[in-house]
N, C-alpha and C positions, 0 to 999 in steps of 0.2 A: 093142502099140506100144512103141515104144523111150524109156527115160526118157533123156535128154539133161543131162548138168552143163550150166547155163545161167550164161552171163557176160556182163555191161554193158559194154560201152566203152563211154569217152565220152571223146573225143578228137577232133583236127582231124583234116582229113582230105588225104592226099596224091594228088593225079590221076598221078603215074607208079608209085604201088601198091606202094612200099617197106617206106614207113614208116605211122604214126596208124592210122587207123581201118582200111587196107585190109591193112596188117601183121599188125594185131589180128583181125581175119576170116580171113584166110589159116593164123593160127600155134594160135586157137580149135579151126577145123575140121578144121587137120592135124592137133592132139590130141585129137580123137575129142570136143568140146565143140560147144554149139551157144550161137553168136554174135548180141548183140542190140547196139545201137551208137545214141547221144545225138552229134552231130557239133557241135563247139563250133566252128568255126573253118573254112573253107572256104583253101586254099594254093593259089599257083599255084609249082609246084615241080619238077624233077627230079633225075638222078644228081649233078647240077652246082650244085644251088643251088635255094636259096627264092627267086621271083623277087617274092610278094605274099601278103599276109594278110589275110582278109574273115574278123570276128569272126560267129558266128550270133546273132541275139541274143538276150538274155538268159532271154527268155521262151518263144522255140523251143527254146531249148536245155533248160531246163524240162519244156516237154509234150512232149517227147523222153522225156525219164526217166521224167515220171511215167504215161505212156501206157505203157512197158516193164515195170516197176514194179507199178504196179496191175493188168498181164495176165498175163506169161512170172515173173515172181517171180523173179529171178534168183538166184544160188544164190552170186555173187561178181561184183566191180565192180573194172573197173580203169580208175584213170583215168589221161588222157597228156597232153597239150597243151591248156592254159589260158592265153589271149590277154590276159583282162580281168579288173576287179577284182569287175562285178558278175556274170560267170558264175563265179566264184570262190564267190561267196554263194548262188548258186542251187544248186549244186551241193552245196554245205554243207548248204544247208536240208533238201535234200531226202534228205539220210546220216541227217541228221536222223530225220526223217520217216518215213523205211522202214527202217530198221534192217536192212541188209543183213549178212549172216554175217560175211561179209570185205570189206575196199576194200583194196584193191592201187594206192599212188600212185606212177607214176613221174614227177618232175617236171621234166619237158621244158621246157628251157629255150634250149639253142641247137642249132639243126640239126649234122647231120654232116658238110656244109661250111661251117660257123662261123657260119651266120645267127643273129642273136637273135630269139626267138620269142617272148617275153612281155614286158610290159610292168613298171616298177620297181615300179610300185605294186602287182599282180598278186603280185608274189617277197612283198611283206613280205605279203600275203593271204592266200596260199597257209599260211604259216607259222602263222600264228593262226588261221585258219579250219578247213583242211582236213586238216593234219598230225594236230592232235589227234583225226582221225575215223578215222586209217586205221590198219590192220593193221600194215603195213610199209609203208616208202616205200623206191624203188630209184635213187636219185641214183647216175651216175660222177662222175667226181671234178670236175670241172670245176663241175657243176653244184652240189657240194657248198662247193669254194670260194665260190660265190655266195652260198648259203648260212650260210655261215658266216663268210664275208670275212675269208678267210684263204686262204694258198697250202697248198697239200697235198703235197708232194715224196717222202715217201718211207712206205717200210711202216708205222713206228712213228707217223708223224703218220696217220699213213691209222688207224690203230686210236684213233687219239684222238680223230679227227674222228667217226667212225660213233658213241661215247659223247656226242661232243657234240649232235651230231645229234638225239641223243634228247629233249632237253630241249623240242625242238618238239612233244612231246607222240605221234609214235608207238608202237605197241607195239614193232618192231622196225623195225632198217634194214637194209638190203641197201646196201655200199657197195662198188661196183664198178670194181674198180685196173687195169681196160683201159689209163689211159691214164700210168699209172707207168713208167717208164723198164725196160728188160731183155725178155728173152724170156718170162720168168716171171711168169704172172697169178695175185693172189689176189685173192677178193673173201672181205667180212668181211659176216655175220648176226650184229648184234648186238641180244641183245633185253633189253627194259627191266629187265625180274626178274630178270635173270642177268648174274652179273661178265662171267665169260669167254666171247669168239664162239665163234662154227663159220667154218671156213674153210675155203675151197672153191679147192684151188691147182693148178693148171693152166698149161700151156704153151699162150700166144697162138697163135693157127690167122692164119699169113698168108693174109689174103685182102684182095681191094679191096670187095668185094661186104659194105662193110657200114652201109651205109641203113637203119635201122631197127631196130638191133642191140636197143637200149633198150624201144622199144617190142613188139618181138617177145618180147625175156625178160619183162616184165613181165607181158605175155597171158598168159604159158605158165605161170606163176608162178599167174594168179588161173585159171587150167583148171583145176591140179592141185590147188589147193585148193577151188573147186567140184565135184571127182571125190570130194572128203572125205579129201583127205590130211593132213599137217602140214606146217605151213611148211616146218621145216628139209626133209622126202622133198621139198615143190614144186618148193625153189629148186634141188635139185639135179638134178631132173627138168628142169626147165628149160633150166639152165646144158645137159644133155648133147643136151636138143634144138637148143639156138644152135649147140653146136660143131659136129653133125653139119650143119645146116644151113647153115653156113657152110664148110664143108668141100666143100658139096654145089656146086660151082661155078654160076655164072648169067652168061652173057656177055649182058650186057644194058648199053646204058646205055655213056658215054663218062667218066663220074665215079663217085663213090660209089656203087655198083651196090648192087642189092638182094639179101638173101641168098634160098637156093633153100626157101622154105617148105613146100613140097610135095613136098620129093623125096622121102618116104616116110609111111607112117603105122604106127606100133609102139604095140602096145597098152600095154608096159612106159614109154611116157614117162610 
């Protein structure tokens, strides 16, 4: 029988299948991973907009992990959209608790047509709680000004922030300059024991189709480190499954459209 890298999501969940939980299924399975998933957050949502949010609570969200947990042993955990402050602590407890290899945080904070997804108390939670349990965390920039409450505008603040960033206690960040002005994308890995990043610079792929950009890279991210890679090989494994995937057109949808997760499967992602 086939051994499977095994990974947790534990994120909200999208019913038009872009972004959260069904992203994270789609972008696990397209990279040869097999998919186990904690649903914190039930959305009513599509290409257009989050139109509602139903928190799960705190205690399903719980014997979600620890039923996953205590059976499939997952092998790396990523987590995505955190609604509340006490599934913030469930979630902690239980990093705690099991001591997973890797946690991959990306922290989802507003939708991809501008909705706010968490709550204020949730942001200062998330910071003291959960940061200091994870691997890396994959903020874009937008997210990171909340973060840090401060504007981010250009490359040289962008490499300040990702150092700042650190002080929340992960081992690395992933900060991602999608939304910096120019044609020209870099996103910066910076990790805690080391001065200088890795940079990953690339020319932005016009496309409309991108719903879930965040939460598909950071899946992809915690596969290729449940396959037994190193951070810096995951994230760039990643990064060239987004682009190809978003390259991969999806006429679906009247707004933000989802990118094509499935258009292929390459043993080398």
């Amino acid at each position: 029988m086939n051994k499977y890298a095994t990974i947790l999501s534990i994120a909200g969940s999208d019913c038009s299948g872009g972004a959260g939980i069904q992203a994270d299924l789609k972008a696990i399975s397209a990279l040869g991973g097999y998919a186990a998933t904690a649903i914190t957050a039930i959305t009513v949502q599509n290409t257009c907009g989050v139109r509602a949010i139903h928190p799960v609570p705190p205690e399903f969200v719980k014997g979600q992990i620890e039923v996953v947990m205590e059976d499939i042993r997952p092998d790396a955990i990523k987590i995505g959209m955190i609604n509340e402050v006490d599934i913030v602590k469930v979630i902690a407890d239980s990093i705690r608790k099991y001591q997973p290899k890797w946690v991959v945080f990306d922290p989802v904070m507003v939708s991809t047509s501008g909705c706010k997804l968490i709550e204020d108390e949730a942001i200062e939670s998330i910071k003291t709680e959960l940061m200091p349990l994870s691997d890396v965390i994959t903020p874009n920039l937008k997210e990171a000004e909340v973060l840090l409450d401060r504007k981010i505008e250009t490359f040289e603040e962008m490499k300040e922030a990702a150092v700042a960033l650190l002080r929340f206690g992960s081992k690395a960040v992933l900060l991602k300059g999608g939304h910096l002005h120019g044609n020209n994308m870099t996103d910066i890995l910076q990790f805690s024991e080391k001065e200088s990043p890795v940079l990953y610079n690339g020319v932005k792929t016009e496309s409309r189709n991108t719903h879930g950009t965040g939460c598909t890279l950071s899946s992809a991210i915690a596969s290729n480190l449940a396959k037994g890679r190193d951070l810096e090989t995951s994230v760039e494994a990643a990064k060239r499954y987004i682009s190809e995937a978003l390259a991969a057109m999806l006429d679906l949808g009247s707004g933000s459209g989802p990118m094509n997760h499935g258009f292929a499967i390459k043993e080398e992602w």
